[in-house]
PDB file of the backbone (N, CA, C, O) and the ligand in Angstrom, with CONECT records:
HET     ZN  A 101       1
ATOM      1  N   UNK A   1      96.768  97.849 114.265  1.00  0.00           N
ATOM      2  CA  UNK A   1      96.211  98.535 115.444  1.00  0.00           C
ATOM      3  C   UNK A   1      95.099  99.473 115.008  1.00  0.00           C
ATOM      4  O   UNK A   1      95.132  99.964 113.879  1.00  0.00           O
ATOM      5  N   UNK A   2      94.164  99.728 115.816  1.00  0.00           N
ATOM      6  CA  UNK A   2      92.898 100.382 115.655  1.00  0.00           C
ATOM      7  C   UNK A   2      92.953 101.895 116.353  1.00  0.00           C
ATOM      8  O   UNK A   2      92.956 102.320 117.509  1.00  0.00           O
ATOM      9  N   UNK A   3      92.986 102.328 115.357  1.00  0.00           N
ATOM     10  CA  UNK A   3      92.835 103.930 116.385  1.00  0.00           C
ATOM     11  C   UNK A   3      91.838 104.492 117.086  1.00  0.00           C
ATOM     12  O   UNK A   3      90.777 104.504 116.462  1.00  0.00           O
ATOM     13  N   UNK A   4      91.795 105.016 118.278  1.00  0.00           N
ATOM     14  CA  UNK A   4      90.693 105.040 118.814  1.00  0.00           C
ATOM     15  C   UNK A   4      89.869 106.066 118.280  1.00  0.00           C
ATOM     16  O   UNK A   4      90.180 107.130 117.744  1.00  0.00           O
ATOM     17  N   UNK A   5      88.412 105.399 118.598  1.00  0.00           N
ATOM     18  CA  UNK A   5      87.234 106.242 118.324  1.00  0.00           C
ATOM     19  C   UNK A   5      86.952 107.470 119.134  1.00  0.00           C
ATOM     20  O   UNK A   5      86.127 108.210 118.598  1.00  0.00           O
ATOM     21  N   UNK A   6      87.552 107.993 120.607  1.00  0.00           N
ATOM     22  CA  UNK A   6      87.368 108.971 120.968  1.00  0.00           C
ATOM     23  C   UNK A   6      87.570 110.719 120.085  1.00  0.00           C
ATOM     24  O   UNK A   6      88.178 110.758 119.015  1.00  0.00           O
ATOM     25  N   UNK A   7      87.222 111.491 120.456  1.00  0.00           N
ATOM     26  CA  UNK A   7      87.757 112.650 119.382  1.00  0.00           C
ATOM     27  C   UNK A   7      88.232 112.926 120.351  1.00  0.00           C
ATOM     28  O   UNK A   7      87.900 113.064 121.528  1.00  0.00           O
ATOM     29  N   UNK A   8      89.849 113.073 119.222  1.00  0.00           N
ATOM     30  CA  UNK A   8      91.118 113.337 119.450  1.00  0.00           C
ATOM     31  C   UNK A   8      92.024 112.992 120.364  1.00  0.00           C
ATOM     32  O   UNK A   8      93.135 113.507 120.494  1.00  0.00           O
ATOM     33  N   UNK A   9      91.422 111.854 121.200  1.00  0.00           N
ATOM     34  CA  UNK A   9      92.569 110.693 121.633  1.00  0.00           C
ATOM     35  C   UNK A   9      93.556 110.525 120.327  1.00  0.00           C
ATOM     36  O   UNK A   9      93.384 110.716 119.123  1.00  0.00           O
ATOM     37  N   UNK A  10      94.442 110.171 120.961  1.00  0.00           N
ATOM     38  CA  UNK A  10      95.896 109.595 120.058  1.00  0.00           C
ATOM     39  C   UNK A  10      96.328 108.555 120.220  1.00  0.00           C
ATOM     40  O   UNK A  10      97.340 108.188 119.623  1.00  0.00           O
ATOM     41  N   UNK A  11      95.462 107.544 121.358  1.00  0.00           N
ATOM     42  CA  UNK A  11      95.475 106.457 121.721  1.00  0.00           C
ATOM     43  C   UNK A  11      95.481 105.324 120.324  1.00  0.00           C
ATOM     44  O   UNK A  11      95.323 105.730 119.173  1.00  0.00           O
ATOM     45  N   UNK A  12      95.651 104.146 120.608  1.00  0.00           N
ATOM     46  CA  UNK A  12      95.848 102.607 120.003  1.00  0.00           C
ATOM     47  C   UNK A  12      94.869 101.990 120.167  1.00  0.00           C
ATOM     48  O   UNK A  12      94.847 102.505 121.284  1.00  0.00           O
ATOM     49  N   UNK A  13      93.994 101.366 120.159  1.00  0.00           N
ATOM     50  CA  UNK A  13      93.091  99.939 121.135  1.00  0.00           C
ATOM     51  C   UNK A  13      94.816  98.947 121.044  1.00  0.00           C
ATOM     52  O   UNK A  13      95.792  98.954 120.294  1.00  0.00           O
ATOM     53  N   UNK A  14      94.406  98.233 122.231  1.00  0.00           N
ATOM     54  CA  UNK A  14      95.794  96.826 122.464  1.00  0.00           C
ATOM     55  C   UNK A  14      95.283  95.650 122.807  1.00  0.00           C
ATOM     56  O   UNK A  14      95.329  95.608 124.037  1.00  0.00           O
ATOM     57  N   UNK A  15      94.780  94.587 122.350  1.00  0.00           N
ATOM     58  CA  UNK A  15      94.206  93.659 122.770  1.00  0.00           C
ATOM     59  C   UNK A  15      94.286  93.147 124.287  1.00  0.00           C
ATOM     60  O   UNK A  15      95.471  92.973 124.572  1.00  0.00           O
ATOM     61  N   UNK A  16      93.305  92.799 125.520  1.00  0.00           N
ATOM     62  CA  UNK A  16      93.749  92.743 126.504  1.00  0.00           C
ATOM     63  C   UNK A  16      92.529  91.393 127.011  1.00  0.00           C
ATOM     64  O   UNK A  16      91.709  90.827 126.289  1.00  0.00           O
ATOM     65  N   UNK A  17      92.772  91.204 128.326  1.00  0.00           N
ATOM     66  CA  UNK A  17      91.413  90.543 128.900  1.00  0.00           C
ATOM     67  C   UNK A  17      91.536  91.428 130.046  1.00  0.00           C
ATOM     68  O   UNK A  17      92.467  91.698 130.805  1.00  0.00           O
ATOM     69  N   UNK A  18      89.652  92.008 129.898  1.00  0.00           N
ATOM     70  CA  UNK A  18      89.920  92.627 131.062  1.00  0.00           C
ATOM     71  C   UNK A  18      88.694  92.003 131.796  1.00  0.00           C
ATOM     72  O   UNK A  18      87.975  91.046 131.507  1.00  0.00           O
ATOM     73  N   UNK A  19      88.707  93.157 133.187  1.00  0.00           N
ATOM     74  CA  UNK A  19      87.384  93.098 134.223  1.00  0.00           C
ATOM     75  C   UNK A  19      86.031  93.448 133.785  1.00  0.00           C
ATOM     76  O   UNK A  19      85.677  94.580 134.114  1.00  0.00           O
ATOM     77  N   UNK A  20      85.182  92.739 133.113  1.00  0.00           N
ATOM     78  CA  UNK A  20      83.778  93.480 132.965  1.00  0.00           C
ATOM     79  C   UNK A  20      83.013  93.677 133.798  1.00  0.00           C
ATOM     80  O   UNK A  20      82.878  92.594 134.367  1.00  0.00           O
ATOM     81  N   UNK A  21      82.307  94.501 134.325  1.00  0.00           N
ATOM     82  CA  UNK A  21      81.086  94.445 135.202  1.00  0.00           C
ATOM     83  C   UNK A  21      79.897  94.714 134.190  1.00  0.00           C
ATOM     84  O   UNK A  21      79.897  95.299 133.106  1.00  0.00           O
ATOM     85  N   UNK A  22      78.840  94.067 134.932  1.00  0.00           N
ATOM     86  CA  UNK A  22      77.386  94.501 134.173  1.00  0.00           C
ATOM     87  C   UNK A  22      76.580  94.563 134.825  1.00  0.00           C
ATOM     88  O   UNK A  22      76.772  93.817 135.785  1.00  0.00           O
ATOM     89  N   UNK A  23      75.291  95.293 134.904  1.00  0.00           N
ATOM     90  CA  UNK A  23      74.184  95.333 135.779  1.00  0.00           C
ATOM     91  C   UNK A  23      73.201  94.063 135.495  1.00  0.00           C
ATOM     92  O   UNK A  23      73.203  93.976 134.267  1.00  0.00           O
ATOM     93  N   UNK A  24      72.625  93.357 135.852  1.00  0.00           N
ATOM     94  CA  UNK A  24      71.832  92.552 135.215  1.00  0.00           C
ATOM     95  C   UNK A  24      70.317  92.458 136.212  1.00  0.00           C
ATOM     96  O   UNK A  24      70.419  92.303 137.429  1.00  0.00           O
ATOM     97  N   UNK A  25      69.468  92.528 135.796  1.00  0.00           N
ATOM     98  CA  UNK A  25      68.476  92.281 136.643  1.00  0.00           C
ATOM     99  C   UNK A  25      68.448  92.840 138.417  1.00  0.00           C
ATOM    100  O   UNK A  25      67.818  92.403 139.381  1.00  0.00           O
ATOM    101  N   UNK A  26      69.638  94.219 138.258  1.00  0.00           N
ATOM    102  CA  UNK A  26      69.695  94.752 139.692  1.00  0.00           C
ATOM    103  C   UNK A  26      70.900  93.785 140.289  1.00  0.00           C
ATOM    104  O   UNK A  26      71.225  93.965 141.463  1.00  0.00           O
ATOM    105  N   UNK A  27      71.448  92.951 139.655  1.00  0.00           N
ATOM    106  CA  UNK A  27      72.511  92.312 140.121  1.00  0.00           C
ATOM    107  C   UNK A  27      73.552  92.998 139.426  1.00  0.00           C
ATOM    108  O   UNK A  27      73.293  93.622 138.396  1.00  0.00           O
ATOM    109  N   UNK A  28      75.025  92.923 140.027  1.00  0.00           N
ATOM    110  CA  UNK A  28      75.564  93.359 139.747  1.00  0.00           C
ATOM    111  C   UNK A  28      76.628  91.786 139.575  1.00  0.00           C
ATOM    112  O   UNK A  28      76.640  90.856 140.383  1.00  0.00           O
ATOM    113  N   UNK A  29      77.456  91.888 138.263  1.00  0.00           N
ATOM    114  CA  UNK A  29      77.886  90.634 137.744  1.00  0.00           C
ATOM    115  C   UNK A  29      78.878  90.918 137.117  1.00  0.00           C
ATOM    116  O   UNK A  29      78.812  91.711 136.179  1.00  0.00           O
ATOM    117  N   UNK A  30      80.036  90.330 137.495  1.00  0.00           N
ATOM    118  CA  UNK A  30      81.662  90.632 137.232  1.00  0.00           C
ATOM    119  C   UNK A  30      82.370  89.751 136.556  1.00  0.00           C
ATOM    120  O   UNK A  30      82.633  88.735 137.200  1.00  0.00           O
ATOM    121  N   UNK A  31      82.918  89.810 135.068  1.00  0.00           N
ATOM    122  CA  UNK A  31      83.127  88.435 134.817  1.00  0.00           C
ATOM    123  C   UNK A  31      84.825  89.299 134.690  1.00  0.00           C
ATOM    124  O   UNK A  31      85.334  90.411 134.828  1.00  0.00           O
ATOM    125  N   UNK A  32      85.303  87.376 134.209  1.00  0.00           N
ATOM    126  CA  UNK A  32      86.645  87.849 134.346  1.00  0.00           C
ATOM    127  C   UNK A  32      87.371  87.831 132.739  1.00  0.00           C
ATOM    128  O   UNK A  32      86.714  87.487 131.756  1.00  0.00           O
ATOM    129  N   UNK A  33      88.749  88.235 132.659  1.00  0.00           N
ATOM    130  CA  UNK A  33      88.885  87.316 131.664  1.00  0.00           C
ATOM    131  C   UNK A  33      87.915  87.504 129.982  1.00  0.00           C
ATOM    132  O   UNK A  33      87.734  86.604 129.162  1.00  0.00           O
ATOM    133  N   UNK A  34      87.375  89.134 129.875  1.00  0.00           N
ATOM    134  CA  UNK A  34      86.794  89.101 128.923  1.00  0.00           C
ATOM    135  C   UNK A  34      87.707  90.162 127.858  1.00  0.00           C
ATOM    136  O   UNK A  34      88.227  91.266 128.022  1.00  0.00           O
ATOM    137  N   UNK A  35      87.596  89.150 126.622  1.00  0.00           N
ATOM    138  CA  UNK A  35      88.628  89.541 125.898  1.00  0.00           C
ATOM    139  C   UNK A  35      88.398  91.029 124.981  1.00  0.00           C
ATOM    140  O   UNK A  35      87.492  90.940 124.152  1.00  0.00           O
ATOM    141  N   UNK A  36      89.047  92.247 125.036  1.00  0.00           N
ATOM    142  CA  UNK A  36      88.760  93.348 124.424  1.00  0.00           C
ATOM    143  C   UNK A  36      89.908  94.303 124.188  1.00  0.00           C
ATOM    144  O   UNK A  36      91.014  94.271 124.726  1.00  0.00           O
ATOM    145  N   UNK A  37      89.420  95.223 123.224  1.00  0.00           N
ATOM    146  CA  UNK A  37      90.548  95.862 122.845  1.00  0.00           C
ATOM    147  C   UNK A  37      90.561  97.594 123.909  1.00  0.00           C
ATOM    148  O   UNK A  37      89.508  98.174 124.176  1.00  0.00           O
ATOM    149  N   UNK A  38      91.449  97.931 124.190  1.00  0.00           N
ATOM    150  CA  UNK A  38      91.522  98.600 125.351  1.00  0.00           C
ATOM    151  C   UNK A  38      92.456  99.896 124.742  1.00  0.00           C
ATOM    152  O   UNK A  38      93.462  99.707 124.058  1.00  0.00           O
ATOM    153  N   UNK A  39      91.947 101.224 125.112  1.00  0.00           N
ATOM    154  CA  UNK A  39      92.921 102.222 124.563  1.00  0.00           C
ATOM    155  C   UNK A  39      94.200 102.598 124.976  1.00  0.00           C
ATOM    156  O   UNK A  39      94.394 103.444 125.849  1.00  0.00           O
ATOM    157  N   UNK A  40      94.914 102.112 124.491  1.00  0.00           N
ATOM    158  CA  UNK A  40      96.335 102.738 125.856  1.00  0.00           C
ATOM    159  C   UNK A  40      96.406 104.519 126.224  1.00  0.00           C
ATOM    160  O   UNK A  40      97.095 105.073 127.080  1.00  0.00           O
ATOM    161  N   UNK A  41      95.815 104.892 125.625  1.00  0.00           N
ATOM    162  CA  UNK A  41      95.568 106.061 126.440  1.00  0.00           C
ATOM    163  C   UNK A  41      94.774 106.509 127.057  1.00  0.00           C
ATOM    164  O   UNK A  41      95.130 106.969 128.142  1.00  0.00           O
ATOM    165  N   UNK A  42      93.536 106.582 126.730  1.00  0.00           N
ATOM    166  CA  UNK A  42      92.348 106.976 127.744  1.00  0.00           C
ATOM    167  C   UNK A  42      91.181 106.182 127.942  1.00  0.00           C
ATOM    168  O   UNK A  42      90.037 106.616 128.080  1.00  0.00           O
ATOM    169  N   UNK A  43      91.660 104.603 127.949  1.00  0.00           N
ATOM    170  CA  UNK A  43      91.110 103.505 128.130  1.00  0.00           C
ATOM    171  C   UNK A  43      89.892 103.135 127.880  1.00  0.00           C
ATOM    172  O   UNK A  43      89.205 102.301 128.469  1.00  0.00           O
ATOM    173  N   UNK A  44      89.649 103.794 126.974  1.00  0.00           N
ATOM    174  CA  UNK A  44      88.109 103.585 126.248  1.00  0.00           C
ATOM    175  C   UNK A  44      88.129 101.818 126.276  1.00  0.00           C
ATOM    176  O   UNK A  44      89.144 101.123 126.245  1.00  0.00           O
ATOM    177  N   UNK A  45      86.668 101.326 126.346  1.00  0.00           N
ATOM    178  CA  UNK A  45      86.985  99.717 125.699  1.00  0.00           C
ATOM    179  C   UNK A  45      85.793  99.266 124.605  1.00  0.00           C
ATOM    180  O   UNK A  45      84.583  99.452 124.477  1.00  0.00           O
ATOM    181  N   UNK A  46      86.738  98.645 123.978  1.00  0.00           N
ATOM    182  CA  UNK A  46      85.585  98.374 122.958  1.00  0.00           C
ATOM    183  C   UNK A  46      85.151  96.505 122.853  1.00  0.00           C
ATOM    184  O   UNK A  46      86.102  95.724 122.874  1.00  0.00           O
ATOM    185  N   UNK A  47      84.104  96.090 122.774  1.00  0.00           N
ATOM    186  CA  UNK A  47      84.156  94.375 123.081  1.00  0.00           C
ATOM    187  C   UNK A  47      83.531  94.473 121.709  1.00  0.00           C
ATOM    188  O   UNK A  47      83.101  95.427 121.060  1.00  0.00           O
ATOM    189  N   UNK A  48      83.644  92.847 121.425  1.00  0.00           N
ATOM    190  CA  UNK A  48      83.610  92.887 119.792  1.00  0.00           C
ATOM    191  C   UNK A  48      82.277  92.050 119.968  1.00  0.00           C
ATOM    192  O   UNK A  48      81.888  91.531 121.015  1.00  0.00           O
ATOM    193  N   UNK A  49      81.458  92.016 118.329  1.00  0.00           N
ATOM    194  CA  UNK A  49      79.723  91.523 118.773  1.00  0.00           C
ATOM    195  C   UNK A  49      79.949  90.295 119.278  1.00  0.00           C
ATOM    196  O   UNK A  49      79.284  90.256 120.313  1.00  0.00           O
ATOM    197  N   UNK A  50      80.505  89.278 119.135  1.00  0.00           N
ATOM    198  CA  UNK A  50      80.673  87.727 119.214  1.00  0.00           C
ATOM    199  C   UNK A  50      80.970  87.752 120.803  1.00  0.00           C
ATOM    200  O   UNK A  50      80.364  86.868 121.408  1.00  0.00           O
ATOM    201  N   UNK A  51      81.755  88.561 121.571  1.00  0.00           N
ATOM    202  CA  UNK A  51      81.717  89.008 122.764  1.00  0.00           C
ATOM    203  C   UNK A  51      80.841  89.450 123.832  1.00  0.00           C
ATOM    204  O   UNK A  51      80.849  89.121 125.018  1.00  0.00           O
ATOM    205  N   UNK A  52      80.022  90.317 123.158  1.00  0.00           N
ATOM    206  CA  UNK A  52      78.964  91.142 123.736  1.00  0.00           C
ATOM    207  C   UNK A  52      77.716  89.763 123.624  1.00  0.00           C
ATOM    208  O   UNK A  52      77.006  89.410 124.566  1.00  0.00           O
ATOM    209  N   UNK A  53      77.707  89.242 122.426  1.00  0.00           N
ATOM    210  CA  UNK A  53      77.271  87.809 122.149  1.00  0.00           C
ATOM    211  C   UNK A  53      77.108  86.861 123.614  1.00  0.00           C
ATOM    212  O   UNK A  53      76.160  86.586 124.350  1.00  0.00           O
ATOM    213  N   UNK A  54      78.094  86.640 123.601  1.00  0.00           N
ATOM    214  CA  UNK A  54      78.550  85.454 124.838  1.00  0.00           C
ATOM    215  C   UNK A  54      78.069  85.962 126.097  1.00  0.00           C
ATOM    216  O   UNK A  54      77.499  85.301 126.965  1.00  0.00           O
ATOM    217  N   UNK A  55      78.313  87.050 126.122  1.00  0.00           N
ATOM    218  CA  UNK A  55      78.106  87.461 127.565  1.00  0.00           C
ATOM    219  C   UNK A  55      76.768  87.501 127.968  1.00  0.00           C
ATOM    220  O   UNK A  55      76.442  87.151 129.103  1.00  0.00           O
ATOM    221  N   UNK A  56      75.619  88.070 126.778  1.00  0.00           N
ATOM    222  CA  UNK A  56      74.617  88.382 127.016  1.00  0.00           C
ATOM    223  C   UNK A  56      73.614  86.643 127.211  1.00  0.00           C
ATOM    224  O   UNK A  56      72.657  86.245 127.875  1.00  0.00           O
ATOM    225  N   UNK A  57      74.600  86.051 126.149  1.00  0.00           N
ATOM    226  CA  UNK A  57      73.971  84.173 126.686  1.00  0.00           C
ATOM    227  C   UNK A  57      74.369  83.699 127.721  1.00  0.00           C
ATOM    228  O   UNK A  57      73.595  83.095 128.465  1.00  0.00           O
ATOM    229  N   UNK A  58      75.975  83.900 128.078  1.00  0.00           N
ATOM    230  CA  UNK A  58      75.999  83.763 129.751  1.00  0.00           C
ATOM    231  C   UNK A  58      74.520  84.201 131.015  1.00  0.00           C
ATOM    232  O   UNK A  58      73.913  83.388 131.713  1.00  0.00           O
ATOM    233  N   UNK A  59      74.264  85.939 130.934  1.00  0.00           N
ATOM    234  CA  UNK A  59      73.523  86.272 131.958  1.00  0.00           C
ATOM    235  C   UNK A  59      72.077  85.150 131.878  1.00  0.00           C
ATOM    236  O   UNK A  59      71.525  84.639 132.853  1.00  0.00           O
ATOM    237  N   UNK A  60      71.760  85.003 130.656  1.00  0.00           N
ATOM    238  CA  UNK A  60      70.663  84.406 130.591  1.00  0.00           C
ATOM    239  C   UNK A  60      70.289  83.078 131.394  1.00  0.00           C
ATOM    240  O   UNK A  60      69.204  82.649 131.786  1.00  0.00           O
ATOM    241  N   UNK A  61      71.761  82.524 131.506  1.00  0.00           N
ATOM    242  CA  UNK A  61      71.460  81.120 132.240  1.00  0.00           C
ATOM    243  C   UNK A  61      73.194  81.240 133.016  1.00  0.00           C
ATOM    244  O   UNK A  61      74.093  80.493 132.629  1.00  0.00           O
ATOM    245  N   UNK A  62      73.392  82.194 134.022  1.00  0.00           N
ATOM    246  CA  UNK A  62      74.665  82.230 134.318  1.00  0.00           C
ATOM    247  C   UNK A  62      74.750  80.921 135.269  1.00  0.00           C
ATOM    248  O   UNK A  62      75.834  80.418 134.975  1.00  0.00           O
ATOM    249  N   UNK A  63      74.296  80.330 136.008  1.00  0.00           N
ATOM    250  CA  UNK A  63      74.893  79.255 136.523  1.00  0.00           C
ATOM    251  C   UNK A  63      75.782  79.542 138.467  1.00  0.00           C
ATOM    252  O   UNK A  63      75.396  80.414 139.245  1.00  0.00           O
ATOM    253  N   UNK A  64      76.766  78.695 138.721  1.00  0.00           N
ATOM    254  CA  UNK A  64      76.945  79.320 139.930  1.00  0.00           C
ATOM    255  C   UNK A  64      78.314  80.108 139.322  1.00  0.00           C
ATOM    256  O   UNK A  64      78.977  79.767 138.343  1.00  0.00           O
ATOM    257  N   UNK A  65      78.532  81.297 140.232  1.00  0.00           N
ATOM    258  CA  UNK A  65      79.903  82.267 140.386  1.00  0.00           C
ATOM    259  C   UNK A  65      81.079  81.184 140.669  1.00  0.00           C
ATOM    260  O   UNK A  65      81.044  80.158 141.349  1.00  0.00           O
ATOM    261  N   UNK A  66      82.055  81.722 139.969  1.00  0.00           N
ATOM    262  CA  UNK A  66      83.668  80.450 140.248  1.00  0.00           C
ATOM    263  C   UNK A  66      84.010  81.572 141.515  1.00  0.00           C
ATOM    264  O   UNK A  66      84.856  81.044 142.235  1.00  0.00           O
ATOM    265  N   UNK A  67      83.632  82.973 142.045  1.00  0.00           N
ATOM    266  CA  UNK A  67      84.159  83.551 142.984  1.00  0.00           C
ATOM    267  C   UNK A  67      82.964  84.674 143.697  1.00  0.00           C
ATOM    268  O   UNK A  67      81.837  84.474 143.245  1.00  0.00           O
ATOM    269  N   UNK A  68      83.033  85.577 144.521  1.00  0.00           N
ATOM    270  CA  UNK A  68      81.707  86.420 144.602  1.00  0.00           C
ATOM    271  C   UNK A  68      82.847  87.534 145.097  1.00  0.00           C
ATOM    272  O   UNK A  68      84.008  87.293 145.429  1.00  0.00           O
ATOM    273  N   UNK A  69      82.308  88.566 145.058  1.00  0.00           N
ATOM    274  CA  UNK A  69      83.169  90.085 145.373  1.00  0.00           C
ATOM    275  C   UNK A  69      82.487  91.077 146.320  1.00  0.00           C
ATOM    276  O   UNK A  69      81.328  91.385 146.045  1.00  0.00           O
ATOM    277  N   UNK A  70      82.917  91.478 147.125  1.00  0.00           N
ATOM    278  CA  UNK A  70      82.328  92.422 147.495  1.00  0.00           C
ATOM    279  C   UNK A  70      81.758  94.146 146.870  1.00  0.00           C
ATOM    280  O   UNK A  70      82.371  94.734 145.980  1.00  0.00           O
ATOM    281  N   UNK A  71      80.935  94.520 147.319  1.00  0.00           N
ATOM    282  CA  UNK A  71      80.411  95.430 146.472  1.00  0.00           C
ATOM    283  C   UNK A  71      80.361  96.895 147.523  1.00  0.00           C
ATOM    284  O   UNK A  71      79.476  96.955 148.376  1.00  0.00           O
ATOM    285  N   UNK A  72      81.381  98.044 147.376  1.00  0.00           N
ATOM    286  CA  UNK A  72      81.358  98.973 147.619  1.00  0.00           C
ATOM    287  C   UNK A  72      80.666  99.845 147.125  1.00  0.00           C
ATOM    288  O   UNK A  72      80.132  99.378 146.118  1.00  0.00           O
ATOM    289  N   UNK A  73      80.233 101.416 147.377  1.00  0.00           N
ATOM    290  CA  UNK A  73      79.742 102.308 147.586  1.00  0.00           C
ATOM    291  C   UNK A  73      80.820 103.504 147.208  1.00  0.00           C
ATOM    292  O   UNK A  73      81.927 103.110 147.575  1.00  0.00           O
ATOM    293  N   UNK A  74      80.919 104.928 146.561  1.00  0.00           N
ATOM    294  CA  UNK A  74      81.710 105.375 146.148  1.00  0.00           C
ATOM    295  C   UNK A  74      81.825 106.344 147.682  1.00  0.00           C
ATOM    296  O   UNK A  74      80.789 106.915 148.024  1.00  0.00           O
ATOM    297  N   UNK A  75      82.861 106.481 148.417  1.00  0.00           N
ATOM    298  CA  UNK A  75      82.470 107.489 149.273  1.00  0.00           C
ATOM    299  C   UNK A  75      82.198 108.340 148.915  1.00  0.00           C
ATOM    300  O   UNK A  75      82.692 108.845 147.906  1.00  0.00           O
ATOM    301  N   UNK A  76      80.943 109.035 149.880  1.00  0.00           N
ATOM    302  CA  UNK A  76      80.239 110.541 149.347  1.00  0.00           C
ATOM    303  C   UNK A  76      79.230 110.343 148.596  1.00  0.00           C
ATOM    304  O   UNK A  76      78.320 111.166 148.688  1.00  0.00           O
ATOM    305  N   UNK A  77      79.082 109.217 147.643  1.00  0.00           N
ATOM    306  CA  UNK A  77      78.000 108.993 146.763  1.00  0.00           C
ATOM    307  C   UNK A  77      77.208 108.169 147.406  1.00  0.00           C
ATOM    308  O   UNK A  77      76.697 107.457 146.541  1.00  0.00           O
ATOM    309  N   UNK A  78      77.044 108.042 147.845  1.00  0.00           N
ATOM    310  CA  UNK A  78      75.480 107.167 148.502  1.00  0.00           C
ATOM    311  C   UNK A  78      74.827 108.173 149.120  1.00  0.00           C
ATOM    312  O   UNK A  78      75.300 109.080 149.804  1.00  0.00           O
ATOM    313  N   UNK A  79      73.081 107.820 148.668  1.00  0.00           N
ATOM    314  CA  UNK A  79      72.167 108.076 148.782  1.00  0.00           C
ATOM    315  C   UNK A  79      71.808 109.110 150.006  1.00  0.00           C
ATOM    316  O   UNK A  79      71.274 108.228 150.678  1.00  0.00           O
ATOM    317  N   UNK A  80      71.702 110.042 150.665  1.00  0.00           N
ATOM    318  CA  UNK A  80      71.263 110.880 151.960  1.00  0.00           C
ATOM    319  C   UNK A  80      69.898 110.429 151.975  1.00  0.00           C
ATOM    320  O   UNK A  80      69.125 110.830 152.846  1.00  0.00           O
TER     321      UNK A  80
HETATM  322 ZN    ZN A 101      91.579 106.734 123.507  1.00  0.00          ZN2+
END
């Protein structure tokens, strides 16, 4: 197990697949299913290069969505 890089978390990383989001070209792009190590305590995440790899050749030629999501607004945080 990897101890986390935060200062002074006491956290683990735990291998997981999680939710990524990314901004891409003003799009906003959600994949699923991306494999990373995750802090069990203050959930830092860390994706490994071969990861960050893939993903960044995905956006390049992503293809069609297997799903689409809706995209909220934080209440209170939008724009006046
Ligand atoms: Zn941590």
């Amino acid at each position: 197990m990897t101890k986390c890089t935060i200062n002074s978390c006491p956290g683990e990383y735990e291998k997981k697949h999680i939710l990524h989001t990314v901004k891409y070209q003003e799009r906003v792009i959600v994949i699923e299913n991306v494999p990373a190590e995750v802090c069990s305590v203050c959930g830092d995440v860390l994706l490994s290069l071969s990861t960050v790899e893939a993903i960044e050749a995905m956006l390049e030629n992503p293809g069609e969505p297997v799903r689409t999501a809706p995209i909220y607004e934080m209440p209170g945080e939008a724009a006046a």
